[in-house]
N, C-alpha and C positions, 0 to 999 in steps of 0.2 A: 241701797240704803247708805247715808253718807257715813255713818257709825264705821260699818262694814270698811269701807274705803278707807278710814283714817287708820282703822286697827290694822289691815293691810299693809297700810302704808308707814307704819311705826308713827306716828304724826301725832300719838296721844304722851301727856304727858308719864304715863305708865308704860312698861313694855308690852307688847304684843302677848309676849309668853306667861303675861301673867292675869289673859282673859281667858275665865270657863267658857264663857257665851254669850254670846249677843241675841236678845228676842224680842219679840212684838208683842209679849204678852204683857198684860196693864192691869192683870190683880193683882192682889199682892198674894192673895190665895192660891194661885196657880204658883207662881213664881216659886214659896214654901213649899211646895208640893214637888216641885221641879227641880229646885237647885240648891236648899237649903236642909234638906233632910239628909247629910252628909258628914261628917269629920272631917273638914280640909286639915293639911298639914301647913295652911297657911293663915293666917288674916282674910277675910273676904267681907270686899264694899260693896254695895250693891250701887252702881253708877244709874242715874236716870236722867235720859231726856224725856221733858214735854211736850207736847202741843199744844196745852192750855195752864193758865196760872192758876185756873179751878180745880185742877186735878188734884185729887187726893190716892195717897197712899202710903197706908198703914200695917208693918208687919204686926204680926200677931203677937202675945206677950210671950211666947217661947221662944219667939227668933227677935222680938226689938231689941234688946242690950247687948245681942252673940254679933248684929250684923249690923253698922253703919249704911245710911240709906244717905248718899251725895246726891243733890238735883242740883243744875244748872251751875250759879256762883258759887255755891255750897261745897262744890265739890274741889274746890282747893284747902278749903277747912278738913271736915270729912276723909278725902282723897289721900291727902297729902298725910293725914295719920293713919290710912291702915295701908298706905304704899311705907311708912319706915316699921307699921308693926309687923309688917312680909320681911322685912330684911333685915330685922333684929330675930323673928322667927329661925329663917334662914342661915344668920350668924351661931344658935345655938344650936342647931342640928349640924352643923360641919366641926364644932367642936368636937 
C-alpha cells in the first residue's frame, strides 16, 4: 500500500510518530469502534484516502466534532489544524 511506504519513508507532511494506524477499513462504524473509543493525549485527524468521489463517510454524532475527518485536498485545511492542536497539546504537558 503506497500510504504504508510514504509513512515509512517519513514522506508525509506529518511525522511518522505521530500515526496510530493505517487501515483498509471504509466504515465509519468500524473505524469508531476501532480507533476512536479512546482518550488520546493528543489531537487526533482522521486522514482519508479514496477511491471514488461517491464515497461517503460519516462519523457518528459522538465522534463528529471530537474528530476532524481530512480527505484528499481537504486535508491541508483539516491536517494542518490538528497537526498544530498536537503541538500546542504537547507544548502544555512539558510545562
Amino acid at each position: 500500500m503506497i500510504v504504508t511506504k510514504l509513512v515509512e519513508a517519513d514522506a508525509l507532511i506529518f511525522p511518522k510518530g505521530d500515526v496510530v494506524d493505517i487501515t483498509r477499513k471504509r466504515k465509519s462504524v468500524d473505524i469508531q469502534s476501532e480507533y476512536l473509543g479512546f482518550e488520546y493525549d493528543w489531537p487526533v485527524c482522521i486522514v482519508r484516502v479514496l477511491d471514488s468521489l461517491r464515497e461517503r463517510f460519516k462519523l457518528g454524532p459522538l465522534y463528529a466534532n471530537r474528530y476532524p475527518v481530512a480527505v484528499g485536498d481537504r486535508y491541508r485545511n483539516h491536517g494542518g489544524k490538528c497537526y498544530a492542536q498536537r503541538r500546542q497539546s504537547l507544548a502544555q504537558h512539558h510545562v
